[in-house]
N, C-alpha and C positions, 0 to 999 in steps of 0.2 A: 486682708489689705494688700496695696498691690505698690512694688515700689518704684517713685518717683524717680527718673533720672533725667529732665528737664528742668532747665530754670525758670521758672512761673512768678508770678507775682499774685496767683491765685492762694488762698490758704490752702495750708495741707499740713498735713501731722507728723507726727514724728513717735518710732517706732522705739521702743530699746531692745539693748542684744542683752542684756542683765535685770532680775527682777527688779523690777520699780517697787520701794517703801507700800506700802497703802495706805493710804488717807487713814482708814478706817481704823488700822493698829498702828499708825504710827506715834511715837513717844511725843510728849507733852515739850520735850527738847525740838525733837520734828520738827512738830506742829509750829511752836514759835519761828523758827527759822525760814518755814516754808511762807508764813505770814509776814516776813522782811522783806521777801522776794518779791514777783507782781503777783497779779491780784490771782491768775489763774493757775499758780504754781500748785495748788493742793489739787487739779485734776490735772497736770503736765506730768508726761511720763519720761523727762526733760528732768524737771525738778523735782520728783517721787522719786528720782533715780539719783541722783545728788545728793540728797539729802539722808542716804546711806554717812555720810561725811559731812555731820553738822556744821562742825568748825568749818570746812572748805568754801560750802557753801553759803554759811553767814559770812563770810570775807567776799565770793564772789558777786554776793548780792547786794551787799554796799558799794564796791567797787563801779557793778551797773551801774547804779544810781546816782552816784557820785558823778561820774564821765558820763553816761546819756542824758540825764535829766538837770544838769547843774544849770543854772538862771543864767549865767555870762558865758561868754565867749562864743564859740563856734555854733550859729544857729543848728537847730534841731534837722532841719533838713537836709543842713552839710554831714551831719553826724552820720546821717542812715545813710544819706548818697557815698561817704567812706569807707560806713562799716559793710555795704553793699558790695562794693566794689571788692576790699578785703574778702568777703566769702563766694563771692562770684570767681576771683582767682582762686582759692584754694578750695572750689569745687563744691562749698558746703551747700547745697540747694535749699536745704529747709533755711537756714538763717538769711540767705540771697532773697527770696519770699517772703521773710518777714521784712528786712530793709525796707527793699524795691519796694513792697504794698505802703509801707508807714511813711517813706519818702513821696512816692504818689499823692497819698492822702495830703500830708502836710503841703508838697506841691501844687496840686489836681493836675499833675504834667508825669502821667503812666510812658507818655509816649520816650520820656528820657531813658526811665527803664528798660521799655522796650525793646529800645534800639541800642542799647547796651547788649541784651541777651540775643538779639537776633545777627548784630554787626562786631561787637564784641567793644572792650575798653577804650578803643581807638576810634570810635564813633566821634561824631562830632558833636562839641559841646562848645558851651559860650566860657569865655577864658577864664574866669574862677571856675564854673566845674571841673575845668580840662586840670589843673590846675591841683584839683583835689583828687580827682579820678589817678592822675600823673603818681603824685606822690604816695596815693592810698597802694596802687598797686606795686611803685617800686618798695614800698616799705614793707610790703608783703612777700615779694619773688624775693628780695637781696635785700635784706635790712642793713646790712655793712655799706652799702654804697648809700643809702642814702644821706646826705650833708648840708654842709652850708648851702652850697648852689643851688638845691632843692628848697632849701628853706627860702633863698633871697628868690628864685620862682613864685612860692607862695606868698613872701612880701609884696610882689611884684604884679600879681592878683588880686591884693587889696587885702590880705588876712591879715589879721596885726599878731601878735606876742601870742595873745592867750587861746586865741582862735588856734594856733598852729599848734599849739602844746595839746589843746584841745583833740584836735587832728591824730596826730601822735596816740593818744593813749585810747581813743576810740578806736584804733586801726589795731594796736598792740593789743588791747582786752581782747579783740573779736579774735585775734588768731589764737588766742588761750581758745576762747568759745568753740570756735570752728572745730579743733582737732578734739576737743572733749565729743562734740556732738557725732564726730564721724566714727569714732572710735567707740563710742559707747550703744549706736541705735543710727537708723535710717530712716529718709524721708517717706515716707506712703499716704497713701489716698483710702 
């Protein structure tokens, strides 16, 4: 396998630098936990490799589920468009590919992607993305500066209360995400 260092919206895999669990031996504690998780954690060498740390990862796999998939607030495609942006700033290429692709899909507008990866965060966007791109990255590079006036931004954009809190803990989870992912395995093809 050969390693990625391009941000794509193409799939691609992800490698680890630490033995991954095996499906095949792993414990009946494992197995449950890996079954919390999404559907394809039992062949991710992602979550075979987490799931060394049952507890961590039955917390981080609710946690997902909770903030990416909750029924109110911040549409699904604001989510992946933040949590995009989040690992597009902090370099992470395999999670920027899963977003970008799942933001596409739920869009069918690759082209915003795109030109995020080809022109960079400061591309041009209609003023709610700008808006979410804005705050996704500054909450990323300097989480201390981000504030009220970021926040009345995003009021200002039309996101109300739960949308933004939304916001917030989709951009917060990923940068947990992002540094487990680089730190532990890399992108490859």
């Amino acid at each position: 396998m050969q390693k990625v260092d391009k941000f794509t919206i193409d799939e691609i895999e992800w490698a680890a630098w630490l033995t991954p669990v095996a499906a095949a031996t792993a414990t009946p504690e494992q197995l449950a936990v890996l079954d919390e998780s999404p559907a394809q954690a039992r062949s991710s060498p992602y979550f075979l490799t987490l799931v060394h740390d049952v507890d961590a990862l039955r917390q981080r796999s609710r946690l997902f589920n909770i903030v990416m998939y909750a029924p109110r607030g911040l549409p699904r495609a604001d989510r992946e468009l933040a949590t995009l942006v989040e690992s597009y700033v902090n370099g992470c290429i395999y999670c920027a590919s899963v977003h970008g692709r799942r933001f596409s899909e739920l869009t069918k507008e690759p082209e915003v992607i795109h030109r995020i990866y080809e022109e960079g965060i400061g591309t041009e966007l209609a003023p709610r993305r700008r808006a979410i791109v804005d705050f996704a990255a500054k909450l990323t590079t300097t989480p201390p500066t981000a504030g009220k006036d970021d926040i009345a931004a995003l009021r200002a954009a039309g996101l109300g209360e739960l949308e933004i809190l939304d916001l917030i803990q989709s951009v917060a989870m990923f940068a947990n995400a992002n540094r487990l992912m680089q730190t532990l395995g890399e992108p490859v093809r």
